[in-house]
C-alpha positions in Angstrom: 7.3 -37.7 -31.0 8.5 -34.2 -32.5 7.4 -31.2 -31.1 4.5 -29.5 -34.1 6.3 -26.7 -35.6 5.3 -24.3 -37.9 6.4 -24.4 -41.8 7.1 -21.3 -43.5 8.5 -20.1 -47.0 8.7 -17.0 -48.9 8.3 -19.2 -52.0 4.6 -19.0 -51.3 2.2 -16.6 -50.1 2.6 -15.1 -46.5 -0.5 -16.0 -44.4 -3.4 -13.3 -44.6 -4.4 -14.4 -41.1 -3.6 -16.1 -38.5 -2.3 -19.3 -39.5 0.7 -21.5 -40.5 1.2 -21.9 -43.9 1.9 -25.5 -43.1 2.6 -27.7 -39.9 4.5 -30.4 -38.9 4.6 -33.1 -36.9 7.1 -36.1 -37.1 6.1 -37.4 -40.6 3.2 -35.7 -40.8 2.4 -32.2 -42.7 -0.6 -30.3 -43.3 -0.3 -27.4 -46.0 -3.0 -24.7 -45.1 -5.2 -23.8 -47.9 -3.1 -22.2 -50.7 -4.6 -19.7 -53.1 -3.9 -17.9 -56.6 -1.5 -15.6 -55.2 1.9 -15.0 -56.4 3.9 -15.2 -53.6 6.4 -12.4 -54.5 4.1 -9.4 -54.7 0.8 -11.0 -52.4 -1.4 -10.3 -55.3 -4.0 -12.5 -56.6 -3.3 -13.8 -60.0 -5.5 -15.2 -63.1 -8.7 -13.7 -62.8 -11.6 -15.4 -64.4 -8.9 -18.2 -65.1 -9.4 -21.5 -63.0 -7.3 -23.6 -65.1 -4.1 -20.9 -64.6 -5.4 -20.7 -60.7 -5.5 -23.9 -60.3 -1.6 -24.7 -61.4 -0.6 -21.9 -59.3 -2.3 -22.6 -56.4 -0.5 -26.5 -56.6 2.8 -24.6 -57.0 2.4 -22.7 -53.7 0.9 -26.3 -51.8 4.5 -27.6 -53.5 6.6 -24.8 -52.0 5.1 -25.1 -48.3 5.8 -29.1 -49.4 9.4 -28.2 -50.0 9.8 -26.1 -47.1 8.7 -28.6 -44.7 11.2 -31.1 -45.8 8.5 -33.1 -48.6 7.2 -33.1 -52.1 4.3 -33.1 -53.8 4.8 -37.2 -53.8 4.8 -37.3 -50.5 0.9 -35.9 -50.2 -2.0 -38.6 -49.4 -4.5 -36.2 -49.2 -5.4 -33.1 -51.4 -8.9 -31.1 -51.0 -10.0 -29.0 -53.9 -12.3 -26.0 -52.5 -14.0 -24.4 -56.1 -16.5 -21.5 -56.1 -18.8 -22.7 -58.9 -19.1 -26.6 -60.4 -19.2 -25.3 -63.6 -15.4 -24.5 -63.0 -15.0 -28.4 -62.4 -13.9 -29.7 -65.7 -10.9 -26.9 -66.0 -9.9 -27.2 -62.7 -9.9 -31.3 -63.3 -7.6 -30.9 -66.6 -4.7 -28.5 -64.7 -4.9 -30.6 -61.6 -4.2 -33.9 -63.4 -1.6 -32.5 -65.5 0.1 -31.0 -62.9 -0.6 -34.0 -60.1 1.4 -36.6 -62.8 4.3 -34.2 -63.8 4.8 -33.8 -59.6 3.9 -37.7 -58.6 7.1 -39.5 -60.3 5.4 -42.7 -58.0 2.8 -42.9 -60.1 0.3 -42.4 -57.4 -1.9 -39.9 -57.2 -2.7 -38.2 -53.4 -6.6 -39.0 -52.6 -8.7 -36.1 -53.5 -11.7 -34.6 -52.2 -13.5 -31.7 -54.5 -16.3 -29.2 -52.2 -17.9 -26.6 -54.1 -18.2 -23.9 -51.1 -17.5 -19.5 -51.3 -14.0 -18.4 -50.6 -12.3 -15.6 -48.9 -12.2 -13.4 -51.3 -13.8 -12.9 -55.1 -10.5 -12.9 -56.8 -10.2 -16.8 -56.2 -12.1 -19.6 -58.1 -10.0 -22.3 -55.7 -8.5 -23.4 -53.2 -6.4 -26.4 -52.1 -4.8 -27.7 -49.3 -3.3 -30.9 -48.5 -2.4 -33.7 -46.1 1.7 -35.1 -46.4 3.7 -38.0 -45.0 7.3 -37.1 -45.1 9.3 -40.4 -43.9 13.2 -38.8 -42.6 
């Protein structure tokens, strides 16, 4: 089996603590929870917008994807972390837009949607996700 190593880009945001921005492990990589920051300037983007959160917050889950030799076709497992449910329907409409344009398969990662607080105000959601990357 391969040793776990850490996955890291510039193409999304740097950790704020301490934590990978992905891992892998043979086939396997875990994308930490991504948020609505642009990863060029660290600053949280969209405010008030869940819908422009949302797609941004899939880009930087695609970029530690990238980094760690995958795709966003290669995810079995995506968890949605939203502040409020009233958010749910917005969220729902820039998710599945942006999960078919990335999922040339034509199958969707399994999803899992937990209305919880977050780290900071700024963001509405969250997402992280669970990849098989076959060499």
């Amino acid at each position: 089996m391969e040793a776990k190593r850490a996955v890291l880009t510039t193409e999304a945001p740097a950790p704020a603590h301490a934590f990978s921005q992905g891992v892998r492990r043979g086939p396997l990589l875990q994308v930490s929870g991504q948020g609505p920051v642009d990863p060029a300037t660290g600053e949280y983007r969209h405010p008030g917008d869940v819908a422009a959160q949302t797609s941004l917050v899939l880009a930087n889950v695609t970029a530690v994807l990238e980094a760690g030799g995958g795709s966003f076709d290669d995810l079995v497992m995506l968890r949605v972390y939203l502040t409020d449910r009233a958010l749910f329907a917005d969220m729902n409409e820039a998710y599945t837009a942006f999960a078919k344009e990335h999922s040339p398969s034509g199958v969707l990662p399994a999803r899992t949607t937990v209305f919880t607080g977050l780290p900071d105000p700024a963001m509405l959601v969250e997402i992280d996700g669970l990849a098989y990357v076959a060499d």
